[in-house]
Structure formats: C-alpha cells, structure tokens
N, C-alpha and C positions, 0 to 999 in steps of 0.2 A: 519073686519080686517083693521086696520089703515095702511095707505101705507105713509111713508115717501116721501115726495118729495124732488129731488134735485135743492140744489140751483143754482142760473143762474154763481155763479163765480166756484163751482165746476164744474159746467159742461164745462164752460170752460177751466177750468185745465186739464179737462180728454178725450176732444175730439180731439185735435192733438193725444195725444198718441192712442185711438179708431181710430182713422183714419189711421195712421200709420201700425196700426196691421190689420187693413180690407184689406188696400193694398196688404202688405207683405201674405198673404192670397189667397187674389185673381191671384198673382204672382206665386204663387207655386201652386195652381190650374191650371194656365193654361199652365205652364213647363210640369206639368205630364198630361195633355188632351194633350199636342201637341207631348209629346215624345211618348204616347201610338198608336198616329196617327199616326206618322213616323215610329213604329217598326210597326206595322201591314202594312203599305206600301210598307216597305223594304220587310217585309215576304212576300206577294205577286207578285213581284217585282224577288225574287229570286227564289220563285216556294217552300218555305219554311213551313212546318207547324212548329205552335208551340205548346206548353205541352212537359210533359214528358214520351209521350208513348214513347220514344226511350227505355225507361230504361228497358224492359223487352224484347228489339232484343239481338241479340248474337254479343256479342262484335269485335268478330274476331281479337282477338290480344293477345301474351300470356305477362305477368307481372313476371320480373326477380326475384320476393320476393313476394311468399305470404303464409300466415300462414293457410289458406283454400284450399280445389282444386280449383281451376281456371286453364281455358284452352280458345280455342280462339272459344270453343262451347258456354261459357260461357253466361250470359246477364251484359251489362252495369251495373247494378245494383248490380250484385256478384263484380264487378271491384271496385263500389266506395265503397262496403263493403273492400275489400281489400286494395284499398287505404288508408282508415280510420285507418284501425288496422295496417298498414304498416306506419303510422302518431302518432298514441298512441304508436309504440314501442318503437321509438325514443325519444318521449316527456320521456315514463318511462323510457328509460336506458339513457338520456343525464340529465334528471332532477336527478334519485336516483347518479350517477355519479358525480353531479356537486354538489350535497349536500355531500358527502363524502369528496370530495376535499375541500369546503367551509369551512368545519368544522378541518378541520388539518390547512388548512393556519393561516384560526381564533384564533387556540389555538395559533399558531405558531408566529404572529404578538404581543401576550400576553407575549411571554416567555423572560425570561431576556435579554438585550442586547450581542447578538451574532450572531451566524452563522443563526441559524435558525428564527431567527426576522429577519433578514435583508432579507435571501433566501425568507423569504413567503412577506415581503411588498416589493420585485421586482417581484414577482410571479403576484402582485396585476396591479402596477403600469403596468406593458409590455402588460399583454393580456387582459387590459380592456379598452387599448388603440388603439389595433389594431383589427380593424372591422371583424366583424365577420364570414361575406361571406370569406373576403380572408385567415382567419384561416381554413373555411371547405376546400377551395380550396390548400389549402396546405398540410393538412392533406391526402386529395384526391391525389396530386400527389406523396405523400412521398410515401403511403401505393403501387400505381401501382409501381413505382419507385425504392423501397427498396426490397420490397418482390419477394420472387424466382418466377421462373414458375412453371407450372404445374408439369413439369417434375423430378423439383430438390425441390420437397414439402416439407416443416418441418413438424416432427412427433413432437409430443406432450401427449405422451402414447396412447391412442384412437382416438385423434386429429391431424387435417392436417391445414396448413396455408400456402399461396399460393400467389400469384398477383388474381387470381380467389375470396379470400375472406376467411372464418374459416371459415372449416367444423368438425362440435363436432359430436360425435357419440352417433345416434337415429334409433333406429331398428333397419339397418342395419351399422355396422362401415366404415366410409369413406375411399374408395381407390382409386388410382387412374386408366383410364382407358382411353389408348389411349393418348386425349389430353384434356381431361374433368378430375373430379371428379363423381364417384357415391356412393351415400348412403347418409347419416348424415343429417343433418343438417346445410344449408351454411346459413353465415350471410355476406353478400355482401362486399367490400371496400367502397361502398359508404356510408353503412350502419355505417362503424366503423368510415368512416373521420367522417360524420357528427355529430355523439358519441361524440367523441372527440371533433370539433370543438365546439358544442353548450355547450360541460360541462366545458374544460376549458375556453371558455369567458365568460359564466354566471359564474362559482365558483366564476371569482373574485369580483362580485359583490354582490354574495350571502355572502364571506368570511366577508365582509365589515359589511353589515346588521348584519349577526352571530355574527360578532366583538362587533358592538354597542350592543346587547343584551346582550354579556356578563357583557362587562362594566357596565350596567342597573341592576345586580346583585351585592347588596351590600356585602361589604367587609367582614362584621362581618357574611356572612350566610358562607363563608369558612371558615375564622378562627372557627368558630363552629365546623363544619364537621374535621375538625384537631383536635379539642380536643375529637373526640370520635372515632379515628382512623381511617378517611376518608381523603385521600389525593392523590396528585397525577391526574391518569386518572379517579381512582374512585372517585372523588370528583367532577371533572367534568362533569362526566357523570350520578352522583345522583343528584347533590346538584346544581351545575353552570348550566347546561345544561337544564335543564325543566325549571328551571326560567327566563332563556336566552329566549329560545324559543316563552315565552308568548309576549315576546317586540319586538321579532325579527318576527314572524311569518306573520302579517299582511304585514312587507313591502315585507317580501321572497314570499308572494303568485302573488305578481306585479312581481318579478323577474321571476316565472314558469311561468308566462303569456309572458313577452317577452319571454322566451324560448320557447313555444309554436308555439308563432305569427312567430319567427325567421328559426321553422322548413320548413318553405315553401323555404327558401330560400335551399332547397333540391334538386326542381329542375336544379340547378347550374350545378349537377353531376350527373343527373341524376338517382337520386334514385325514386322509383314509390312509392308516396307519393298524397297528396288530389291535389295538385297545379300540381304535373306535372302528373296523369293519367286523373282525372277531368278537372282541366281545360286546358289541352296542349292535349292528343291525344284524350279523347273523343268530348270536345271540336272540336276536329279539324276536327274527322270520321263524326259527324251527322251535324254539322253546327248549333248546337245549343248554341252556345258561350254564348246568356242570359243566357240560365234553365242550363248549365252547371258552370257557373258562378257562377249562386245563391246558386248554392252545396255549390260551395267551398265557400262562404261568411258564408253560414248557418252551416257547419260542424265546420269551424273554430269559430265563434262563440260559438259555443256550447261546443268546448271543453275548451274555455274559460270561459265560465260560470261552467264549470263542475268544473274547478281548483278553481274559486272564491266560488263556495259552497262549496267544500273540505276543503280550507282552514280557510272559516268561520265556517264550523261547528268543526273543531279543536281546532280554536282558544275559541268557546265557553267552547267548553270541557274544555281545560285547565282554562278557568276563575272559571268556576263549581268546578272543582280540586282543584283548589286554597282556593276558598268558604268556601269549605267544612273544609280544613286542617283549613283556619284562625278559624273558630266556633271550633272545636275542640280543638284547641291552647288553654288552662288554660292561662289565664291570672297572673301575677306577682304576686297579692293579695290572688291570690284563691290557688296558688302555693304554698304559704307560710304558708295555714292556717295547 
C-alpha cells in the first residue's frame, strides 16, 4: 500500500491550524477535569450526595394542577412526570390557540383594503412588539383582577368561573363550597394567562409566516378553484390553505419552538410547570440544583426535538402529497389527445 507523503509547505500550512485545535482541546479538557474536581469538592464540603436516587423519596409537597394523583406521599419522579404534562398542556393549548388566531389575521391582512386589514396588521404590529413575559403578566393580573369571587361565581350551564380559575364539569358538577369550589375539573388563572399570553405573542408571528405562505400560492391555482365553484372560505381552506402550508410550515415549526422554549417563562406566576417544580422547589428540597437542572435542560430539549420531528415529518408528508398529485396531473398534450 503506497502511502502518500506530505509535503514540507503543506505541512506547514496545516500545523498552525493543528496546533490551534490541540490547544483549544487541551483547554476544554481541563475546564471539565477541574470543574468535576470542584463539584465533587463542594459535594463533600456540604455533606451532599450526588445521583438521582432522590427521585424515588416522597416529595412531600402537594402541585396546584395535575392531570394524575399526586399528593405529598408522592415520589419526585411522579412530580417531574406532572410537571412535564402540566408543560405539554400549555404548549398544546397555547400552540393550537395561536395557530387559530394566526390563520384569521393572515386571511385578514389579505382582504381588501378596510376595517379588517388594517384591524388584523395592528393586531400584528402591537403584540409582537410587546415582550412576552409582560403580556403573561398582564393577563395574570387582569384574570385575578377582573373575575368575581368564589362567592359571586359565573355559571356557564355546567360551568363555573371564578378568581379561583374554570371549573368544567367531570364526574362530578362544580359547586361551590364554603370558600372553595368542589368537583369538575379546574384549569387554574395561571394556566389561562399564560394560554393567552404565549398564543397571542406567537400568532403574530405565526400570522406573518401563514401570510408569506399564502402569497407563495400562485394566483391562477384560485382563479381555477372559482371557475369550478370554490370560493370564498372554501377555496381557502381546499385550495389556498394546503399549498400555503407546505412554504409556511418549516418556519411555523421554529416559531412552536420558541413557544415552547417561552413556556418556562411560567414560573413568572407561578404555575407548576418543568422550570418552576424541577428546577425551583425540587431543586431547592434536595439540594441537588446539578441532577435537577439537567431535568430541566433535558426535558426541554426533548420536547423540542419532539416539535422539530413533528414538523418534519409533516412537512415531508405534504411534499409526498404534492408528488403524488403532480405524477397524476395529465399533462396539456396527453389532455388533448
């Protein structure tokens, strides 16, 4: 086997940069030797073990929202499950909410010059300007603010609504009792600011992206859909709408990623959420701020990777979709024979 040898002006070209990356090597090698020296230190030092066997003690704390039993018999581990789905209910109801909204502005920014184009691009301009935290925090105070007491509840036929939160009825029908609610179903105020907050400052960004997709469907595919009596929201919603989607979707799956990433900002109001049970009170009960940290890094992670697969494997779908229609599409010549 013949071995090439290098010549003596390459190798001089390539050993500053070789040298450089040895360095930067050696540098980062020994940040994580002397930072694993120092946390073992400290953990000695405070009388601390590390791992995750906390996760299987009893939490001792009960969670103001959770879709499982949990009690303060509980273990750490039922909590960050709780946490989690108490993190995914938000994403699904502030994400399907802010796609709703996106998609009425979007048309709305389309529609001839008047009320409704001008209403939906100040709708865009005001709440995608103003930060998001202090929209949840606003919404957080309107809802304790506005909404009656316990005492003076709004019925809503089965339903109650309160400064306490919405209680729907499940199992048993929500009443009142004393200075509480019992039965139903409650979905918190913190739960619905932050609804709110994350849906309308993502719509208007999602409205924008939708916007661009639509425009990206050419003109003649609705005048088509017009001459075969599609028009209107029905033309939209067959003909505009799926085409739209294929150009708008890859950026709207970055936008459900910031809205994800944006959920932590939950603990603001205290809703129990990955950020404020993982890393704020368990955190705070075992003293294990690393292994509870790496939760929250790793759950959020994950459910951002879950959104970037979703959306990828949708997007492919629709290309396949597409595929399929073009090959079956008769061409002009074979049309005419």
């Amino acid at each position: 086997m013949h071995v090439r040898k290098m010549s003596r002006a390459t190798l001089v070209e390539r050993l500053p940069g070789w040298i450089v990356q040895a360095l930067l090597v050696t540098a980062i090698a020994w940040l994580v030797i002397r930072g694993v020296a120092n946390f073992n230190a400290n953990l000695k030092a405070l009388g601390v073990s590390a791992g995750f066997g906390f996760l299987h003690s009893q939490a001792g704390f009960q969670i103001a929202q959770s879709l499982i039993p949990f009690g303060p018999a509980s273990s750490y581990w039922t909590a960050i499950v709780v946490a989690t789905q108490n993190t995914l209910l938000v994403i699904v109801l502030a994400g399907a909410v802010s796609t709703l909204i996106a998609l009425v502005v979007a048309f709305g920014r389309l529609a001839p010059p008047g009320l409704v184009r001008g209403a939906s691009a100040a709708y865009v301009e005001v709440f995608r300007n103003i930060p998001v935290l202090l929209q949840i925090l606003f919404w957080y105070a309107s809802a304790i603010a506005l909404l009656p007491p316990v005492s003076d509840s709004l019925q809503f036929g089965g339903a109650l609504l309160n400064n306490r939160g919405l209680f729907l009825p499940f199992g048993s029908a929500p009443h009142v009792e004393g200075f509480d609610v019992a039965g139903g179903i409650a979905i918190l105020p913190e739960l619905m600011a932050l609804t709110l907050g994350l849906s309308i400052y993502n719509s208007a960004f999602l409205a924008e992206i939708f916007r661009a997709g639509i425009l990206s469907v050419p003109r003649g595919q609705v005048e088509a859909a017009a001459t075969v009596g599609l028009a209107g929201w029905r033309a939209a919603l067959l003909i505009t709408l799926p085409q739209a989607l294929r150009v708008a979707l890859p950026a709207a799956g970055g936008q459900y990623q910031i809205l994800a990433k944006s959920s932590a900002l939950a603990a603001a109001i205290g809703y129990p959420d990955i950020m404020q049970i993982i890393g704020g009170t368990i955190a705070s009960q075992t003293s294990q701020v690393l292994e509870a940290m790496t939760l929250v890094v790793v759950l959020y992670a994950a459910i951002n990777l879950a959104i970037a697969l979703a959306v990828g494997l949708a997007n492919r779908r629709l290309l396949r979709r597409e595929g399929r229609a073009m090959r079956v599409r008769p061409s002009f010549p074979t049309a005419l024979k």
